[in-house]
N, C-alpha and C positions, 0 to 999 in steps of 0.2 A: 490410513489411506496412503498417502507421499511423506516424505518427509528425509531427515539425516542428522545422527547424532552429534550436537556442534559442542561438546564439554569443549573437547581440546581447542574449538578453534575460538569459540568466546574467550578463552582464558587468552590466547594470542591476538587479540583482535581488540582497538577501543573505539569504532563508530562504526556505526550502524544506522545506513539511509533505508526510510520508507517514503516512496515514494505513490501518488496516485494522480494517473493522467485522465483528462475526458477532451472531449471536443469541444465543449461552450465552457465561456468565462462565466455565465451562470450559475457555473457549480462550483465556481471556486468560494470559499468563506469569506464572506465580505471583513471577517476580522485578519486575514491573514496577509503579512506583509508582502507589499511585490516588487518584485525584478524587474527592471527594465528587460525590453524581449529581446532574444536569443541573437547576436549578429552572425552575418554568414560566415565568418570567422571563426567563430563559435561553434555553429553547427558545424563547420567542417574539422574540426578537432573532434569534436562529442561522433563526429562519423567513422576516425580512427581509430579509437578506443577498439580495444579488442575485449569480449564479451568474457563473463566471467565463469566460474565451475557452476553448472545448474543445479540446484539443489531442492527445490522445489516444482515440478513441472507446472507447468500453467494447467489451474482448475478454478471450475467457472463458479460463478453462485458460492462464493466462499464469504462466510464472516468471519471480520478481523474487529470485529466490534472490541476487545480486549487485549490490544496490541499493544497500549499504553502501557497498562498492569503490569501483563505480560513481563514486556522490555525493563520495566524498572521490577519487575520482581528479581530477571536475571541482574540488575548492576545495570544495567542503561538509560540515563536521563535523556530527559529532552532538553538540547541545547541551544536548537534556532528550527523555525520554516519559514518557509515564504513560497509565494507561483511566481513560474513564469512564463510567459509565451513562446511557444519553442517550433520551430519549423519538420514538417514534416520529409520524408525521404523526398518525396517527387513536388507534390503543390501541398500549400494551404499549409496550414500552424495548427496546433495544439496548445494546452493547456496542462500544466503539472502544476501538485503540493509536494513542496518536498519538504520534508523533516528529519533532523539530522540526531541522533542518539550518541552518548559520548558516554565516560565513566564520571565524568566530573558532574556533580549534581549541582545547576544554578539556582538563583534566588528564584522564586514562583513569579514576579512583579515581570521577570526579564521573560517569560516563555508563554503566561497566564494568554495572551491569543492565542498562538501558536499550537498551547494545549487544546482551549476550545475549540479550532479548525482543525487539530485531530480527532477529539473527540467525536465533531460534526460528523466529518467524513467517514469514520467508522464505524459509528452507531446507526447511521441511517439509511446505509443500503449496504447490498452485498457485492462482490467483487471476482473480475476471474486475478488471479493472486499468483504470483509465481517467485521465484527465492535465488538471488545466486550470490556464490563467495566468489570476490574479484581478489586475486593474489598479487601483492607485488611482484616487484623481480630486481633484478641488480639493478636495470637500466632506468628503472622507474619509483621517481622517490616520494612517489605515494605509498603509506601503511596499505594493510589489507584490510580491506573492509564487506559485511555483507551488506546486501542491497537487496529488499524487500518490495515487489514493485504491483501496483492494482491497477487495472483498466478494466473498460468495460460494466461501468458503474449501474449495478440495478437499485433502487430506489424502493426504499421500502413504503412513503411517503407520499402522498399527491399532492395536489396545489393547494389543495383545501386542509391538508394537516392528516386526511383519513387513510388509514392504511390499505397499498395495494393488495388486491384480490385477484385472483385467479379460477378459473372455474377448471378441478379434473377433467380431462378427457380419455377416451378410450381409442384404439387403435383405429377406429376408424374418423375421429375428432370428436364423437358425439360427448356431450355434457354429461358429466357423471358425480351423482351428489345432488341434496337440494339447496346448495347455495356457495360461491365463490369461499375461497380460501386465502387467507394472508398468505403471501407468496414466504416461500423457507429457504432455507441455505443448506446447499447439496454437503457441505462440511463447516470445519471451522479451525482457526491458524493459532497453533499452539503452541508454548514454547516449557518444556516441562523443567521440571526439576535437576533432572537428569541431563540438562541443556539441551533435548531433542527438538528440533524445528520442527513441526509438522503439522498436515491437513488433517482432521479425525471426523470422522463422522457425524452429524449432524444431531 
């Protein structure tokens, strides 16, 4: 479906953020470390940041259920997450997990939340998912790094543990089928051999 061949730029590159935001603290893993929230300070720095090469367009209903794998199949550990509370453009705050990927592989004892609140967030709903590589420059002595980012959290799950269902419909809404369906993921985020990033079809 989307995607861009990142051989050369994994080899120049050693971290890699994935990121995933929602509106309620609800969703964040109750195993995952947290941040004191965002100062205006803060957010008005995180406002300056000038946006990075897009490499992934934003697509919806995507599973990243093996994003883990994935990232340590290419050479990327997990190295820290945590949430934080973070202010929006105009009113009100959000909510992000951010997890940081490095080359260096830690002890399991140091990351073992951090994993399971990837895991959580991965495996149990689907995601609109989008990819971009942020470049240094002379004037900025930050590496480059890409940044992997999910909002718009669908839940595979309901409160009771049973899996969301959906009933087909036809163009005019009518129900089609004789009974609801586990809701699917329109693709899924891949990261191949080849170091290609990309969405693929479902």
């Amino acid at each position: 479906m989307t995607g861009l061949n990142l051989s050369a730029v994994l080899s120049s590159i050693s971290t890699i953020l994935v990121q995933f935001a929602f509106s309620s603290e609800k969703a964040v893993p109750r195993w995952l470390r947290s941040e004191p929230k965002e100062t205006v300070k803060q957010k008005e720095e995180r406002a300056s940041q000038t946006g990075g090469i897009e490499l992934i367009k934003k697509s919806e209903m995507i599973s990243v259920s093996s994003i883990l794998f994935q990232l340590e199949k290419a050479g990327f550990y997990l190295a820290d997450g945590y949430s934080k509370e973070l202010f929006k453009e105009q009113f009100g705050t959000y909510f992000v997990a951010r997890f940081t990927f490095t080359r260096q592989k830690p002890k399991y004892d140091d990351v073992k939340f951090a994993r399971r609140s990837l895991e959580d967030l991965s495996e149990r709903a689907f995601w609109s998912t989008k990819a971009f590589l942020n470049l240094s420059s002379e004037e900025d002595e930050k590496e480059s790094f890409l940044s992997i980012n999910m909002t718009g959290r669908k839940p595979l799950y309901q409160g009771d543990g049973k899996l969301v269902r959906i009933w087909k419909t036809d163009k005019e809404g009518n129900r089609v089928g004789n009974e609801a369906k586990p809701i699917a993921p329109s693709g899924r985020l891949i990261l191949t051999r080849e170091g290609s990033l990309r969405i693929v079809s479902a």
